[in-house]
C-alpha positions in Angstrom: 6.3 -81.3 143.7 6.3 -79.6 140.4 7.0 -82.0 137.2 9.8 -80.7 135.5 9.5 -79.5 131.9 11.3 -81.2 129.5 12.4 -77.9 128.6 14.8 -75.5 130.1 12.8 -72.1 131.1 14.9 -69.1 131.2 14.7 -65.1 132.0 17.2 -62.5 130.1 18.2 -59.8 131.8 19.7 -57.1 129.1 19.1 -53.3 128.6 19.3 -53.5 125.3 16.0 -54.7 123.5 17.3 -55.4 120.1 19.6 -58.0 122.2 16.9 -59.9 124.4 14.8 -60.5 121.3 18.3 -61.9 119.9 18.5 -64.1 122.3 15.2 -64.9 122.9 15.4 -65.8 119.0 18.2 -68.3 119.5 17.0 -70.1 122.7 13.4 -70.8 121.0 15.0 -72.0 118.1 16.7 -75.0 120.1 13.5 -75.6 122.4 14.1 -73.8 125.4 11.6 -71.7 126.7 12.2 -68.1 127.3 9.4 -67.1 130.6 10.5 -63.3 130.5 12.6 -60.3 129.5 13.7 -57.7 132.4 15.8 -54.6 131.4 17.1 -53.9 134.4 18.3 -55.7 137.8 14.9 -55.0 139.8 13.0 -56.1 136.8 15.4 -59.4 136.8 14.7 -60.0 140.3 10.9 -59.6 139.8 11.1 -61.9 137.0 12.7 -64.5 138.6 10.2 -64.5 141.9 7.3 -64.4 139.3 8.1 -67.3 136.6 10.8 -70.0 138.8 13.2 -70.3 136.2 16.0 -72.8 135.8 18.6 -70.2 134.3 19.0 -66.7 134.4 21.1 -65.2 131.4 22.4 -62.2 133.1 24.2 -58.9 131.4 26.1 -56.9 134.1 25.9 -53.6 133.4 22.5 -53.0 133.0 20.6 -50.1 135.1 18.6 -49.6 138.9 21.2 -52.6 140.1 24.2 -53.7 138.1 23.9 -57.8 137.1 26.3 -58.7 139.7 24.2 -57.2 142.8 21.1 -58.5 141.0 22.3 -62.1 140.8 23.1 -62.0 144.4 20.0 -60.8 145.5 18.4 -63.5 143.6 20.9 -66.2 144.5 20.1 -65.0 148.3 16.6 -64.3 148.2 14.5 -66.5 151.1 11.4 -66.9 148.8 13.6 -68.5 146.3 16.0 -70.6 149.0 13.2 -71.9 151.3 11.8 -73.6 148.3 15.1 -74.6 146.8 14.4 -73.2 143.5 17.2 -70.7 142.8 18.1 -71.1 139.4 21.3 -71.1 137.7 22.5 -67.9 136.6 25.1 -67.1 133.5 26.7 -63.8 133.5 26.8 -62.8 130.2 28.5 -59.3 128.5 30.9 -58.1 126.6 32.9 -56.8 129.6 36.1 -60.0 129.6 37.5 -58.2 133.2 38.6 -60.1 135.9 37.7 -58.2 138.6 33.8 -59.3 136.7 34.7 -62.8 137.0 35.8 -63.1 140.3 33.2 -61.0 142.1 30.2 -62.9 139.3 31.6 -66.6 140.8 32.0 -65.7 144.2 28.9 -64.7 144.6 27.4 -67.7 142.9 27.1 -67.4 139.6 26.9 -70.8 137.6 29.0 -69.8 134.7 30.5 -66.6 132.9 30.6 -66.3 128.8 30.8 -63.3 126.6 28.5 -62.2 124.4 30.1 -63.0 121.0 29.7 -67.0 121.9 27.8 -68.6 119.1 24.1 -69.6 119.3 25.3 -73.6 119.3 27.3 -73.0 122.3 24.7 -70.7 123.7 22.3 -73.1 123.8 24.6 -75.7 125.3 25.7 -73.5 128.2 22.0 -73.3 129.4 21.2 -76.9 129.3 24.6 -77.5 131.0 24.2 -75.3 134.1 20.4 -76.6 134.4 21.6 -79.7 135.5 23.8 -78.2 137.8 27.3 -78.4 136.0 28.8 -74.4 135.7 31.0 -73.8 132.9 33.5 -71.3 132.4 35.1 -69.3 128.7 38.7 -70.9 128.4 40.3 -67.6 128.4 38.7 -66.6 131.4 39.7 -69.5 132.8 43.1 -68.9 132.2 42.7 -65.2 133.3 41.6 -66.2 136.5 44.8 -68.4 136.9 46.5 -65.4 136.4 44.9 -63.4 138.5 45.7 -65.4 141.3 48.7 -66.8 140.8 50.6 -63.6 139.9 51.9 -61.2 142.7 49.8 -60.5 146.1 46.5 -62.0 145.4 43.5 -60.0 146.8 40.1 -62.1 147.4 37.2 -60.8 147.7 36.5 -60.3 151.1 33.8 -62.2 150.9 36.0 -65.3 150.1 36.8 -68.1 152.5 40.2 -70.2 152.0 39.3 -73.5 152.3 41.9 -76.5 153.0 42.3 -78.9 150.6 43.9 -81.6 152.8 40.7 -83.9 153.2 41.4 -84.3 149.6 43.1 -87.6 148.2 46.3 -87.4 145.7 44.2 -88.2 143.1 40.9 -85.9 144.2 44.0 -82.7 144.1 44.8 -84.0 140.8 41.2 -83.7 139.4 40.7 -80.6 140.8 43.8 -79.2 139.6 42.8 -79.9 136.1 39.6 -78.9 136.5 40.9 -75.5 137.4 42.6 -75.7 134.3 38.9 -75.6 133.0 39.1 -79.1 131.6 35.5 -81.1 131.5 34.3 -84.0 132.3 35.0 -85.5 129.1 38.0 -84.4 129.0 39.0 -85.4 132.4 38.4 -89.1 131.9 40.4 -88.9 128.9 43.2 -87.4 130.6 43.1 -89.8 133.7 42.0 -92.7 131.5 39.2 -93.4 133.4 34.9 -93.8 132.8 32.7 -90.8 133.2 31.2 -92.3 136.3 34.3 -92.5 137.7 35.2 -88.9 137.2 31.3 -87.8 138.6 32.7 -89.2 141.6 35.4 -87.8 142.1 33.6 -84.2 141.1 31.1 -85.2 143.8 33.5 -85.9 146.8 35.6 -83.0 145.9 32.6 -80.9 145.6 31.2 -82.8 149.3 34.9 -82.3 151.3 35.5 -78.5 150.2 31.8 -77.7 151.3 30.9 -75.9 148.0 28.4 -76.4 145.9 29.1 -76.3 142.4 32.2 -76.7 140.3 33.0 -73.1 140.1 33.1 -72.8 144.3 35.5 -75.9 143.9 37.6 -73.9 141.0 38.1 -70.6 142.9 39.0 -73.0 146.4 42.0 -74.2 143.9 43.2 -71.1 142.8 42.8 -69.4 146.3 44.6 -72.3 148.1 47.3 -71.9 145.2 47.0 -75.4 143.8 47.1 -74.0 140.4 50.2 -71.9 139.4 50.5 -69.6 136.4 51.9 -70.7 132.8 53.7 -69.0 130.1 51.4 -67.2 128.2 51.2 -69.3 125.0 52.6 -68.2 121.3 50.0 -69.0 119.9 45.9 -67.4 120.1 43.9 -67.8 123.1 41.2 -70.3 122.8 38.2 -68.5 121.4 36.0 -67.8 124.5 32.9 -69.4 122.7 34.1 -73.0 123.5 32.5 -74.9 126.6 
């Protein structure tokens, strides 16, 4: 077995060159290793095969195949699965549409921010989805709420309703506010409990839905209609750059 490196390795898929050596730039400067650039989605897919990385910052619309089909591929790819080394990828663009979100998380995707989040949080993201957290924008979150709350809901068809009755009262209430896009943190604070405690329940939820990361557990709540859409607040939305 390989030793893992203290340091995250990551590949940046982007068309634009100008915004790879951007972000190449900012991930160097807090320590994580950038193993190679692609500009399109064969490139990214060749990228990832060649160098194993941990996390895969993905734009979506670059050319040959869009982020989203690229992503798949890689998140589907037997050379990557039969050695369990599929890395974490975060879609990344300045494209905030839902019908992006959905279709990026269904398919696998560890986590969904825009491009205008700053190089702190940037940073953060990819050292959170290496060790196999996902993360979400809080608008988006919310967006996705309303997406599915709102009128006839259409899931992808590559969606499957799961049933959240092997869940305990408590386990629907943790997953209810972590579709509300509350973390960790934040959810022992709100249930007063210690952060092992709330790993826990994480794990079980994650174990009795058969999913395997947060997000698969966050679109099972909103499909299953656990969640239900709120006034849309007075005041601004959260800026998307917070984790």
């Amino acid at each position: 077995m390989n030793q893992v490196s203290p340091n995250p390795r990551v590949v940046i898929a982007d068309d634009q060159e100008l915004v790879r050596a951007g972000f190449r730039m900012i991930l160097t400067a807090y320590d994580i290793d950038v193993v190679a650039e692609a500009a399109d989605g064969l490139a990214a897919i060749d990228a990832v095969r060649r160098t194993r990385p941990d996390v895969v910052l993905m734009d979506i619309r670059i050319p040959q195949l869009d982020g989203l089909e690229a992503t798949r591929q890689i998140l589907t790819d037997p050379t990557l699965t039969a050695d369990d080394d599929l890395p974490r990828v975060i879609i990344l663009t300045t494209f905030d549409l839902d019908r992006y979100v959905y279709n990026a998380l269904t398919i696998g995707a560890a986590g969904f921010l825009l491009k205008n989040v700053t190089p702190e949080h940037l940073a953060a993201a990819v050292r959170l989805v290496r060790t196999g957290d996902a993360l979400l924008a809080p608008t988006i979150t919310r967006r996705l709420v309303e997406r599915f709350t709102q009128g006839p809901s259409q899931p992808s068809p590559r969606s499957t309703r799961r049933d959240l009755s092997a869940l305990t009262s408590r386990e629907i209430e943790v997953l209810e506010q972590m579709a509300r896009g509350s973390s960790n943190t934040e959810l022992a604070e709100h249930f007063h409990v210690s952060m092992a405690t709330v790993k826990t329940h994480v794990a079980r939820i994650l174990s009795k839905l058969q999913v395997r990361d947060r997000v698969q557990a966050v679109i099972a709540a909103y499909e299953a209609g656990l969640v239900t859409a709120e006034p849309s607040p007075d005041k601004p939305a959260p800026d998307d750059s917070t984790l």
